[in-house]
Structure formats: structure tokens, C-alpha cells
N, C-alpha and C positions, 0 to 999 in steps of 0.2 A: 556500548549502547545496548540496550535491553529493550523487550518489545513484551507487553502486556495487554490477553485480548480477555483475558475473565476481566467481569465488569467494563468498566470505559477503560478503550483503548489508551493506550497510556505508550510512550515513545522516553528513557530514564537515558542519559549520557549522566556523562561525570559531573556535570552542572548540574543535576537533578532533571524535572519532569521538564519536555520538548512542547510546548504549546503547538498544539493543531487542533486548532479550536473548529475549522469549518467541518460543514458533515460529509462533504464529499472528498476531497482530501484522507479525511480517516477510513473512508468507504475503501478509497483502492489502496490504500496503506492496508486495511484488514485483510483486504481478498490477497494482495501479494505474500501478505505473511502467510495466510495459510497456506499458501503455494511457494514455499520460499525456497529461492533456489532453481525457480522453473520458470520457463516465459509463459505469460499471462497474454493473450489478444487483446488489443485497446476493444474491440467487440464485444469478449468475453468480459471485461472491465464494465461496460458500458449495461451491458446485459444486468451485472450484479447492482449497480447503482441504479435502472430503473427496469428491470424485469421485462414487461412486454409491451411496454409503452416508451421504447429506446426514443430519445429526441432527435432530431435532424442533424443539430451539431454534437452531437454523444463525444463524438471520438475528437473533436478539440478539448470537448470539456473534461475528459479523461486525462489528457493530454496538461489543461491544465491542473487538473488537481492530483495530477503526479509531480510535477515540478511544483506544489505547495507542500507536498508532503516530504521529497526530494531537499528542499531548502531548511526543511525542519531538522535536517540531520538523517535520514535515514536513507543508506548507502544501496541507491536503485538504479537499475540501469535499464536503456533504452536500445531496441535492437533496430535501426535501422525506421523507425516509425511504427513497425508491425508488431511488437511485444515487449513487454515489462515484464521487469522482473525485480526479485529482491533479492540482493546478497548480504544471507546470514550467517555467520556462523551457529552452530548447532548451541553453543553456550546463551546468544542471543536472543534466541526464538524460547516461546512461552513453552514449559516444563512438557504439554503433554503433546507437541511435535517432534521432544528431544527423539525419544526414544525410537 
């Protein structure tokens, strides 16, 4: 799997491109990639998808648009409720987090 944030996020497996068409879905699929490897807060998630106008249900809807991006093929995991995360390998992640 292969993970592309220049232009539209793009999500590449051996089948070709991973449809994850909704906006929020790619939203915490982008924020975990650039933190890849690290647990992310459903808050800190919640925070990146609407800034200072967080919603009441932020953290289910984090929640679900992790298990959409999750289902799309991209190998993420959940700590206990309290953080996400993404596990990549370095070959994975876009050229200019390799290094």
C-alpha cells in the first residue's frame, strides 16, 4: 500500500487507487499519515477536521470516519478509544516523511 498527500490524497494497494471518496474520512486518514507511527487524540483528530467550532458529537464522528478510512485498506489502529494511529512502513508514506 502506498499513501499520496501532494495533490488529492490518494490511498494505491496492488488493485490500483482505494476509493475514499467522503471528506472526512481523508481528513483523519491525512492527519494520521503525517503523524504516522504516532497516536493521534480522537480530540486532536476532531480539532484538525473543524478547528474551533469542534461539534458535540466530534469524537463518534472521528471515530466513524476512521473505520471508513480503516475499511478502505489502510492498516490503523485504535488504542483503547483514546488514540489512533497509523502503521506505516517508511517505503509507504509519501517521499518527503521518508527521510
Amino acid at each position: 500500500m502506498e499513501f499520496r498527500l501532494l495533490g488529492p490524497l490518494e490511498v494505491v494497494d496492488d488493485r490500483g487507487t482505494v476509493a475514499l471518496r467522503a471528506a472526512k474520512p481523508r481528513a483523519v486518514l491525512a492527519v494520521l499519515l503525517l503523524h504516522a507511527n504516532q497516536p493521534v487524540s480522537a480530540e486532536r483528530l476532531a480539532a484538525a477536521l473543524w478547528g474551533d467550532e469542534v461539534q458535540p458529537d466530534a469524537v463518534r464522528t472521528v471515530r466513524v470516519s476512521w473505520e471508513a478510512a480503516r475499511h478502505a485498506g489502510a492498516a490503523m489502529t485504535l488504542d483503547d478509544a483514546v488514540a489512533y494511529a497509523l502503521a506505516a512502513p517508511a517505503t509507504e508514506l509519501p517521499a518527503a516523511q521518508r527521510a
